[in-house]
Residue, then its C-alpha position, 0 to 999 in steps of 0.5 A: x940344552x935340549x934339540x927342540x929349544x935350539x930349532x926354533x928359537x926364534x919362536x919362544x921369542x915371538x911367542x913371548x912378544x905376542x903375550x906382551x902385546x896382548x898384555x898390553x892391549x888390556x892395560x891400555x882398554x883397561x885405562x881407557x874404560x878406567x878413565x872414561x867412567x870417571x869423566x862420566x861419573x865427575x860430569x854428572x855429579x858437577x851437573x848435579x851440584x850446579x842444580x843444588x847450587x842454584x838451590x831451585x830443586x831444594x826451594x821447590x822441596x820445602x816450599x811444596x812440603x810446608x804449603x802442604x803440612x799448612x793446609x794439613x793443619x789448618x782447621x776448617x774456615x782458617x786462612x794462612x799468608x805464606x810470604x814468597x819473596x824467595x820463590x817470586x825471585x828465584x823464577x823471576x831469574x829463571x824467566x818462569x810465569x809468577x803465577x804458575x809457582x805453586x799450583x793444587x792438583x785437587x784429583x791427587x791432592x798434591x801441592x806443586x812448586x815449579x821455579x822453573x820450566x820442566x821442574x816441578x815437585x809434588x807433596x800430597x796433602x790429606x785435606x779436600x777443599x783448599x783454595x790457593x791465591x797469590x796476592x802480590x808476594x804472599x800465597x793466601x791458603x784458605x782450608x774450607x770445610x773437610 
């Protein structure tokens, strides 16, 4: 053994101990953070499968979709009846107005399905003059002349 290692011992030894600490210290931060994520990450994706459990966001799409490609077919003076039953009782659960189901932004032409308050999906549509009325639980679409 060499002078400098007998002299001070005591100094390799804490210098060891302060490199565990340190070491320490980044496994615990880096669970932490580990953890952390996750939750965020499992909270989210749990928020996300309740919302596509009611199936309102999925109604909302289809709905929005097929009331387009109607009006998009149609040839000028023809009238569709579109049954709503689904959508009539999916916001009567979420407390929302019947009457504001489905509405036309004639400026952008889209269709706009909402089921319920600060929901709502658009799908554009190429026809000019369409004309929507809900009449008890059927959509009546009529397309005039384009």
């Amino acid at each position: 053994m060499n002078k400098k290692d007998n002299a001070f011992p005591h100094f390799k030894n804490n210098y060891n101990l302060l490199k565990c600490k340190k070491a320490a210290e980044t496994i615990i931060l880096e669970n932490l953070v580990f953890w952390v994520l996750n939750i965020v990450f499992f909270v989210v994706m749990l928020i996300f499968v309740y919302n596509s459990g009611n199936n309102i966001i999925v109604q909302e799409q289809s709905y929005a979709k097929e009331i387009a490609l109607i009006i998009d077919n149609c040839k000028p003076g023809m009238s569709v009846l579109l049954n709503m039953d689904a959508l009539i009782e999916s916001a009567k659960k979420n407390n929302f107005p019947v009457e504001n189901i489905v509405k036309l932004d004639k400026k952008n032409n889209r269709v706009l399905v909402s089921l319920k308050q600060n929901s709502v999906f658009g799908f554009q549509y190429f026809s000019k003059d369409v004309e929507i009325k809900l009449n008890n639980n059927w959509l009546s679409i009529e397309v005039g002349k384009r």
